[in-house]
N, C-alpha and C positions, 0 to 999 in steps of 0.2 A: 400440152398435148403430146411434146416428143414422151416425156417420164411414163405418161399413162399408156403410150404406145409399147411400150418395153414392159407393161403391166404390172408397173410400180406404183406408189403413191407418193405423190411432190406433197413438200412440206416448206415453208417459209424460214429460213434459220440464218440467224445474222453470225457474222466469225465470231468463235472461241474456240480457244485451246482443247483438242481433242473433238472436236465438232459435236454435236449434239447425242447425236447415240451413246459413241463411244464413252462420251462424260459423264453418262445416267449409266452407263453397263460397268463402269469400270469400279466403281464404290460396291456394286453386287459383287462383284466375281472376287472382290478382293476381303470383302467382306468372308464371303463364305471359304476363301484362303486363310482368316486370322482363325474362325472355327476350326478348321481343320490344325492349325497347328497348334491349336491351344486344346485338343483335345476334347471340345465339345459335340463333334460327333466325328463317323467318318468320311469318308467319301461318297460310300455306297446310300447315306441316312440324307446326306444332307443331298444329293441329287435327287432322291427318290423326293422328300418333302417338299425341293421346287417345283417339279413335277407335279407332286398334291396338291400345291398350289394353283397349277395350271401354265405352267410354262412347256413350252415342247420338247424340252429338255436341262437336264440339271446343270448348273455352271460348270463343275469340274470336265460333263461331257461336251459342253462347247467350247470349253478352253481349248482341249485335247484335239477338238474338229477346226478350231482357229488355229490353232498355233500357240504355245507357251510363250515361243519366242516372239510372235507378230503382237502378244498381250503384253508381256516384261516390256518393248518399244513402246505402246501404248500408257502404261502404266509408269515411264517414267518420261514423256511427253507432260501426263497429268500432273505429276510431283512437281515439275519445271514451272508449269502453267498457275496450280494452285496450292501448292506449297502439303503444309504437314495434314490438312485433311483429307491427300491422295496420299499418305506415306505407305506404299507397300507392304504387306505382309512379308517376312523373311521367307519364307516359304517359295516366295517366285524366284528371288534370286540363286537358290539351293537348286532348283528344278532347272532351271538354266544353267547354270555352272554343270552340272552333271548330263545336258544334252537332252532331257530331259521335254522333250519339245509335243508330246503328243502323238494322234498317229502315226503321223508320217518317219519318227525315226522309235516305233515300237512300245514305247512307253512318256507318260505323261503321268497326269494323277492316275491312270488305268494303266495297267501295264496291257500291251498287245503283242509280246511278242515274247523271246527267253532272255534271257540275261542282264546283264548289267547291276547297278544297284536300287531295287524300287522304293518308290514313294516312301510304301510304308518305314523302311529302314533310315531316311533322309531323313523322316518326320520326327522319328524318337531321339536320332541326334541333333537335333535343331532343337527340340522339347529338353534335351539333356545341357546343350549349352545355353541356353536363355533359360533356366528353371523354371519353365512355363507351368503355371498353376492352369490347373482343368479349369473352363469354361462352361455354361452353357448355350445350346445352341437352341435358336428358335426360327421361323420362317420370317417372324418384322424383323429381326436380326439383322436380315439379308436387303429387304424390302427399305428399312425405312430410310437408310443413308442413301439410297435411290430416291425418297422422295425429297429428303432435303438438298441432294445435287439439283432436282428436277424445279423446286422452288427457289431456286438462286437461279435458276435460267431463266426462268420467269420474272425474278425481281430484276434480273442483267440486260433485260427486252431480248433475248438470245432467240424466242421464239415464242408463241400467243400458247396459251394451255392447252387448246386441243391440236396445234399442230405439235406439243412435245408431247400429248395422246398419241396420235397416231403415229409417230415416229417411233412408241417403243412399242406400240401393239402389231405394228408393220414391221416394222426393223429390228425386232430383237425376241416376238413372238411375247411380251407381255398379254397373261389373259385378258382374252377379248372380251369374257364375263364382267370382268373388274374397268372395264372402257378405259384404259391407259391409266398412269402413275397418279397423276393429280387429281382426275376422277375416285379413282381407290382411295388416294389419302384424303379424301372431303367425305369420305362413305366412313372412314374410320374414325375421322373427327382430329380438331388439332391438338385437343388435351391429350391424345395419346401418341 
């Protein structure tokens, strides 16, 4: 009753590392981090498509609106916890090393203010030292390492299927169309 008093929605979640949102958001954001440095789209392509897809906003603009820096802590929280299938994209680290933290200090993957070195410049010397062959980039790209994070919560009892529904359709704006992650991947089937 207090949760729903605060006009939230309670959800049932047992401990794990990085707690239950952030464990299903962080394979997305990091996901559409390897796209971006691997040159399979850019910033502006791959936010606009999550958007297509129905989210309220594209990863690179909630990064920028979180924090690069509160995501890099979170993002190697995850790497501690479960090892090489949270391995970072090189790309977070480069955007932190450079300050690189989002609104609040004028650039992140957007730049919002003048100066400094942006994004795009970081990216093609990151692409120049790892001789990153171009990639492509697609929306289950993004999607589907979220659903197998979300099926290991599920196999770990971490939380019942539609409490880790509502927790990403509530807490992180997954389309309400699509009725949370585990709902969309039963709609897409498991051959794919």
């Amino acid at each position: 009753r207090f949760v729903e008093s605060l006009r939230k929605i309670p959800v049932r979640v047992n401990e794990c590392g990085g707690f239950l949102v952030n464990r299903l958001l962080m394979p997305y954001l990091n996901e559409a981090a390897y796209c971006l440095q691997e040159g399979a789209a850019t910033v502006e392509e791959i936010d606009k498509a999550m958007v297509g897809f129905g989210f309220p906003m594209g990863p690179f603009t909630l990064v920028d609106q979180l924090g690069l820096d509160v995501c890099f802590d979170v993002v190697n929280v995850l790497l501690d916890s479960y090892g090489h299938r949270m391995r970072p994209a090189e790309i977070w680290a480069k955007l932190y090393e450079a300050n690189r933290f989002g609104r609040k200090t004028g650039g992140g993957f957007y730049e919002y203010g003048e100066g400094g070195k942006g994004t795009q410049a970081i990216i093609e010397d990151l692409r120049k030292t790892l001789k990153m062959k171009k990639t492509k980039f697609s929306v289950e790209r993004l999607i589907y390492p979220m659903v197998n994070e979300a099926a290991l919560c599920l196999e770990e009892h971490v939380a019942t299927a539609s409490d880790i529904d509502i927790a990403l359709v509530a807490g992180i704006g997954f389309p309400q169309d699509k009725e949370g992650i585990l709902h969309y991947a039963d709609q897409v089937g498991l051959d794919q």
